[in-house]
N, C-alpha and C positions, 0 to 999 in steps of 0.2 A: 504494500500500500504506500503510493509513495505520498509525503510530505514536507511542507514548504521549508525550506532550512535554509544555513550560509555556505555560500561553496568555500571550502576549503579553502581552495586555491586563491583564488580575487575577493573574497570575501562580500560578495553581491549574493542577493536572493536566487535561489538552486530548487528543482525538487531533487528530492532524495528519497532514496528505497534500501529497505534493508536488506543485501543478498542473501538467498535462501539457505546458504552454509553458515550465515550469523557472523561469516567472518568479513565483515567492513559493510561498506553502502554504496550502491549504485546513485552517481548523481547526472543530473543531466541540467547545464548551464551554460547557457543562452549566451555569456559573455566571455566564457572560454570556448565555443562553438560547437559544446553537444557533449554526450555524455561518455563518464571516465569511471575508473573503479578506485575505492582507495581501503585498503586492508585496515583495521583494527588499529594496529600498531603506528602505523601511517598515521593515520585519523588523531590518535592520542597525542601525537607528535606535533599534527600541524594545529591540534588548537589549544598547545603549549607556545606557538611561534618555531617551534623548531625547525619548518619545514624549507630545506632548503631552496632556493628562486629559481634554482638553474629548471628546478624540477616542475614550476607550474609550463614554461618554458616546451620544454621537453612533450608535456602534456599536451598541450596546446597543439604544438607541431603533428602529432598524430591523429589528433583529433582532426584536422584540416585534412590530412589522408587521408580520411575515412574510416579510423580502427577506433578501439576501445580500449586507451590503455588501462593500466593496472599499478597503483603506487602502491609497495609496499614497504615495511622497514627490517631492517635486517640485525637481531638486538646484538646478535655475536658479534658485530665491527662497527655498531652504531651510525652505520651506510643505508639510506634510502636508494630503491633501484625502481625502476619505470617496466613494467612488463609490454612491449610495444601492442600487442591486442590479445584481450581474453577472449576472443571469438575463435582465435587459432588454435590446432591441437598443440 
């Protein structure tokens, strides 16, 4: 069910859906150009401010491709990575 939220990334109005695995939210936002995934971990991170710029960046760019990436965080190296689309096997 999705619901009205702040996108992560640019911090403007987003819907957002919670993925059926419980692991993050599907958001879809209008001013990053369409909809991205962001893991759990990811998520806690960027509404600490932790989230590094390079990576709305990054986001953005595939989205304009047409895929669906995928932010997650990585606690063992404390590295955020962009999965470039969760539609791919």
């Amino acid at each position: 069910m999705q619901e009205e939220s702040v996108c992560p990334l640019c911090h403007h109005g987003a819907a957002r859906d919670t993925l059926k695995s419980l692991n993050g939210y599907c958001y879809t936002c209008r001013d990053c150009g369409g909809m991205f995934e962001i893991g759990t971990g990811a998520y806690r991170r960027a509404e600490l401010g932790e989230l590094h710029p390079q990576i709305s960046g990054s986001v953005r760019q595939l989205i304009a491709q047409g895929k669906v990436p995928r932010i997650e965080f990585d606690a063992t190296n404390g590295s955020f990575q962009v999965l470039p689309d969760v539609r791919k096997p």
